[in-house]
LODO-790593 format. One line per field, with one value per residue (C-alpha): residue number from 1; x, y, z. Coordinates in Angstrom, 1 decimal, m for minus. Example, Ala and Ser with C-alpha at 12.3 -4.5 7.8 and 13.67 -1.06 7.14 Angstrom:
REM LODO-790593
nr: 1  2
px: 12.3  13.7
py: m4.5  m1.1
pz: 7.8  7.1
***
This chain:
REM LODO-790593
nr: 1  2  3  4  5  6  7  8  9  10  11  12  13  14  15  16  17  18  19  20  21  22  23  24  25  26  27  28  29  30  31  32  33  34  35  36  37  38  39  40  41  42  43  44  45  46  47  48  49  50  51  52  53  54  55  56  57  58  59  60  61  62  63  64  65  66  67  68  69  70  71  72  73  74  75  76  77  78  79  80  81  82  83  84  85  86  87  88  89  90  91  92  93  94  95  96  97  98  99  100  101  102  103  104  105  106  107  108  109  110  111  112  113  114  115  116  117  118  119  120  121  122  123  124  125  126  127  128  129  130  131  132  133  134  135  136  137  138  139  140  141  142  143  144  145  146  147  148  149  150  151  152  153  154  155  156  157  158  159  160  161  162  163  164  165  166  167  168  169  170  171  172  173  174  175  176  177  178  179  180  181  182  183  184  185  186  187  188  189  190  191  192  193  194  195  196  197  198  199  200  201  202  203  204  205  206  207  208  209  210  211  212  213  214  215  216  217  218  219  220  221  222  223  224  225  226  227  228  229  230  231  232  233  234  235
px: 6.8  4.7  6.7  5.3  5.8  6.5  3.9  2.3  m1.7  m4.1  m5.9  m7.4  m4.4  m1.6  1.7  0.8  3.4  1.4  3.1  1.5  m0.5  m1.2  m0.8  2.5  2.6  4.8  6.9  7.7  10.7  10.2  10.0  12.3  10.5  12.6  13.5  14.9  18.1  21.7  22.5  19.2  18.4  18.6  15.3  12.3  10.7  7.4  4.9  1.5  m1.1  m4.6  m6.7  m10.4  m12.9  m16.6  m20.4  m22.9  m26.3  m28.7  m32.5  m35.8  m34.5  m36.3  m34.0  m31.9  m28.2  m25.2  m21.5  m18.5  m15.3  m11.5  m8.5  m4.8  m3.1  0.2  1.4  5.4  7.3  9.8  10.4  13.2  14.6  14.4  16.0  13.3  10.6  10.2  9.5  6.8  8.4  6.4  7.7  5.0  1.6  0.1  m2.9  m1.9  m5.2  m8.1  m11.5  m15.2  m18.0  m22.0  m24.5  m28.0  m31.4  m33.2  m31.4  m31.1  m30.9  m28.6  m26.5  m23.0  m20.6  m16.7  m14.8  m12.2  m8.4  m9.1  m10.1  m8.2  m8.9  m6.6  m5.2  m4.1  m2.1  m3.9  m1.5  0.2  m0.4  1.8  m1.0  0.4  2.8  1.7  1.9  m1.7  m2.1  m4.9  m5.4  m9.1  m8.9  m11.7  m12.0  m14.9  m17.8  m21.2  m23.5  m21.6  m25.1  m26.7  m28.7  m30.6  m27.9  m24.1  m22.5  m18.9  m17.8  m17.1  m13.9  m12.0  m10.5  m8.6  m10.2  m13.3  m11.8  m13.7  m15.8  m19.6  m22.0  m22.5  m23.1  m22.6  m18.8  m17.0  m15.9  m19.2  m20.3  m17.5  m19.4  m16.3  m12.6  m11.3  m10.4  m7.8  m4.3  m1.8  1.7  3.8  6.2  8.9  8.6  10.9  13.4  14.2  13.1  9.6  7.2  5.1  1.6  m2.0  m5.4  m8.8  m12.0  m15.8  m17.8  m21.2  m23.8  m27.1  m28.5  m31.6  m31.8  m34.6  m34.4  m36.9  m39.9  m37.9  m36.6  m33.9  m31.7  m27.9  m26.1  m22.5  m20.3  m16.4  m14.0  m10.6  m7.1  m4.2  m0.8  2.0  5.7  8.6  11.7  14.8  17.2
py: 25.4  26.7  29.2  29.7  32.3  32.4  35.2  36.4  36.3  37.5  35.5  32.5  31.4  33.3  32.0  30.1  28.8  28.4  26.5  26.2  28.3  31.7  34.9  36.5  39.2  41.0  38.6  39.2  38.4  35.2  33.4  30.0  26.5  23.6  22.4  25.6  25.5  25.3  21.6  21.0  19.5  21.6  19.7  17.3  14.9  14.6  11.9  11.7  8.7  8.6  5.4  5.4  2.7  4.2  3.7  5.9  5.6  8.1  7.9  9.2  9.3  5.9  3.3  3.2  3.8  2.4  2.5  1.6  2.4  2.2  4.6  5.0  8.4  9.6  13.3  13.4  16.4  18.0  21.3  23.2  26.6  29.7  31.8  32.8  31.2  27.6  26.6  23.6  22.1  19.5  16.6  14.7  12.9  9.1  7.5  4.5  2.7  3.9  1.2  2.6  0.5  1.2  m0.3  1.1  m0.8  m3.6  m6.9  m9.2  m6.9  m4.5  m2.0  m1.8  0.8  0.9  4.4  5.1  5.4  9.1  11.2  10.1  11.8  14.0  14.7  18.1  19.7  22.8  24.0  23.3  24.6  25.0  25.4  25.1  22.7  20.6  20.7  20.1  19.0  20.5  18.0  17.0  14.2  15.7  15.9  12.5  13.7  10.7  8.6  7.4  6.4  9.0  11.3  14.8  15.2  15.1  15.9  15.1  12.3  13.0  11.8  12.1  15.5  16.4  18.3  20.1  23.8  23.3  25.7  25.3  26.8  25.9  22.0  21.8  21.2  17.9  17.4  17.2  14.5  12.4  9.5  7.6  8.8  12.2  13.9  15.8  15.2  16.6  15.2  17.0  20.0  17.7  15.0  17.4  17.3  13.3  10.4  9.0  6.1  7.1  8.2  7.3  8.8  6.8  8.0  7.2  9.7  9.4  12.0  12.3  15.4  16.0  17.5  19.1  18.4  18.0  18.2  15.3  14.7  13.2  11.9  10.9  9.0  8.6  7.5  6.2  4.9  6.7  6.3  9.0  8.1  11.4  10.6  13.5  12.1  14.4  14.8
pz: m27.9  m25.2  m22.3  m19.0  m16.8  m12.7  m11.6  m8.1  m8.6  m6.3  m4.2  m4.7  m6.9  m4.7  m5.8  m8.8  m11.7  m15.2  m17.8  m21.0  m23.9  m21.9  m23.3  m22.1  m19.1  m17.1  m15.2  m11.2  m9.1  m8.6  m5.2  m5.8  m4.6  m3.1  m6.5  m7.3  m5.5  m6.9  m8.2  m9.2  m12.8  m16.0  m17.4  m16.3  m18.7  m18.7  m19.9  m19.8  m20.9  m20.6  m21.1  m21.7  m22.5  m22.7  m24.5  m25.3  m26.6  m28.6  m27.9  m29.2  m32.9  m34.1  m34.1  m31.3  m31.2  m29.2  m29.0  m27.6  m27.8  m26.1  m26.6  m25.2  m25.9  m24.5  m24.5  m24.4  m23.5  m21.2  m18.3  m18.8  m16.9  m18.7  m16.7  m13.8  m16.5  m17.0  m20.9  m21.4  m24.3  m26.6  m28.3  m29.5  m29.1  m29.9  m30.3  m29.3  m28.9  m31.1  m31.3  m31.5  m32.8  m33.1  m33.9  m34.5  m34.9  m33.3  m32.0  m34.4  m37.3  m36.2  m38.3  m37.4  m38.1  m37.0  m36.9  m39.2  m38.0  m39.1  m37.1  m34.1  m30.4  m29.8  m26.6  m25.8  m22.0  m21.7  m19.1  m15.5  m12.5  m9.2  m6.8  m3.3  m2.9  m5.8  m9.7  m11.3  m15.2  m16.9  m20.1  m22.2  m25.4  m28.3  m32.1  m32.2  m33.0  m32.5  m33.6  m36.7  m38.7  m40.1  m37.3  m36.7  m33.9  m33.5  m30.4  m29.8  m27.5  m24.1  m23.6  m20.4  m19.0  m16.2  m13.0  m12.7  m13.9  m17.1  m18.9  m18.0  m15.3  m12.1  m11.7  m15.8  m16.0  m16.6  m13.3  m11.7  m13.6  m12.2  m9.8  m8.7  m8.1  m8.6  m12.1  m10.6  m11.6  m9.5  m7.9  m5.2  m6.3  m4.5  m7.6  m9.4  m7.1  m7.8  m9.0  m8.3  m9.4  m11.9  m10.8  m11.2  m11.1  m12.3  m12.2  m13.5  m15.5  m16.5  m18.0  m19.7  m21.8  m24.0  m27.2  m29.5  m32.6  m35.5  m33.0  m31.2  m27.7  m27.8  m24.8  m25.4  m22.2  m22.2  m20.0  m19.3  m17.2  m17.2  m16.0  m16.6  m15.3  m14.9  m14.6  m14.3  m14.6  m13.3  m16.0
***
C-alpha cells in the first residue's frame, strides 16, 4: 500500500498533492479542492494501460542486430480518503501483451531469437501529482534488458515512461527524446468529481547512444510508439 500525503511546497510545486512511494513528513492543514466537499465519493478507481510496439538495433559489434517487439501492461488500483491524506492503494498489475523477437546476422542467414515469457516488463506508478488544477501520473515499464544473442553490451530496453521529470542531465532525460506527441499524462482535478471517458495520450520516442566496448564503437538505436490510457471512475 502506498500513502500520500496533502503538503504546501515551496515554489515551483506550490500546492502540490503526492500520492505514491515518498518518504513520510509532516503533514499541513490541508487546503480542500472541488472534489473535497461533503457528498463526495469515499474512493476512485483507477486504471492505467500502456501499449508499446518498438525496434532497436545494435551496431559496430560484427554482425548486426535487430529487434522488435510489442507489449500491453495495465496497472489497477484505487484513491481513497485518509482523513486529510489520500492512500494510493494497489491492486494489481498485467502483462497483458509480451512479444520481442531478434535477429542477428546477414539476410538470408539470419539468427533468430524470441524472449522468453520470463522476464516480463514491468510497469510500475512512481507517484501522482496534483499540479495546478490537474492530476499528473508519473509511471516507466523496465526489467528487459537487449540484444538477446550473445554481445560485449547489454543495455536495457527503453520502454515507454511518462513525462519528462526523469532522472538525467540536461537534454539526457526521457522526455526529450520524445519527436511526436507529448509524454505527459495528466487529466483535470475535476475527473474525480464524476464520471468521465477514459483518457488517452500517444507519443513517439526515438534515441541513439554509443558505447565503448572492447576497443569498439558501438551505436544502439531504439525507438517506440506508445499509447497510455488513464480512467478514474467515481465510486
Amino acid at each position: 500500500m502506498e500513502k500520500g500525503l496533502f503538503r504546501r511546497l515551496s515554489e515551483p510545486l506550490a500546492g502540490a498533492l503526492l500520492l505514491a512511494c515518498l518518504a513520510a513528513s509532516p503533514a499541513w492543514p490541508p487546503g480542500p479542492g472541488p472534489w473535497a466537499s461533503a457528498g463526495n465519493p469515499s474512493r476512485w478507481e483507477v486504471r492505467l494501460t500502456v501499449e508499446a510496439k518498438g525496434e532497436y538495433a545494435v551496431r559496430g559489434a560484427g554482425a548486426p542486430i535487430a529487434g522488435e517487439y510489442s507489449c500491453r501492461v495495465r496497472w489497477e488500483g484505487r484513491l481513497e480518503p485518509d482523513e486529510d491524506d489520500f492512500l494510493l492503494v494497489h491492486l494489481k498489475t498485467e502483462v497483458l501483451e509480451w512479444r520481442l523477437r531478434e535477429t542477428a546476422g546477414p539476410a538470408g542467414s539470419e539468427s533468430i531469437l524470441e524472449a522468453q515469457a520470463s522476464p516480463e516488463p514491468t510497469l510500475r506508478i512512481r507517484y501522482v501529482l496534483k499540479d495546478g488544477r490537474e492530476i499528473e501520473f508519473f509511471f516507466d515499464i523496465g526489467g528487459i534488458s537487449v540484444p538477446l544473442h550473445p554481445s560485449a553490451l547489454s543495455v536495457p530496453l527503453e520502454l515507454p515512461r511518462s513525462s519528462g521529470r526523469t532522472p538525467g542531465g540536461r537534454g539526457q532525460g526521457y522526455g526529450d527524446f520524445v519527436c511526436r506527441g507529448s509524454s505527459r499524462v495528466a487529466f483535470p482535478e475535476t475527473d474525480l468529481e464524476r464520471q468521465t471517458p477514459e483518457r488517452h495520450f500517444s507519443w513517439d520516442w526515438r534515441r541513439e547512444r554509443q558505447y565503448f566496448r572492447a576497443g569498439r564503437v558501438l551505436t544502439v538505436a531504439q525507438s517506440h510508439t506508445a499509447e497510455a490510457a488513464v480512467s478514474v471512475t467515481v465510486r
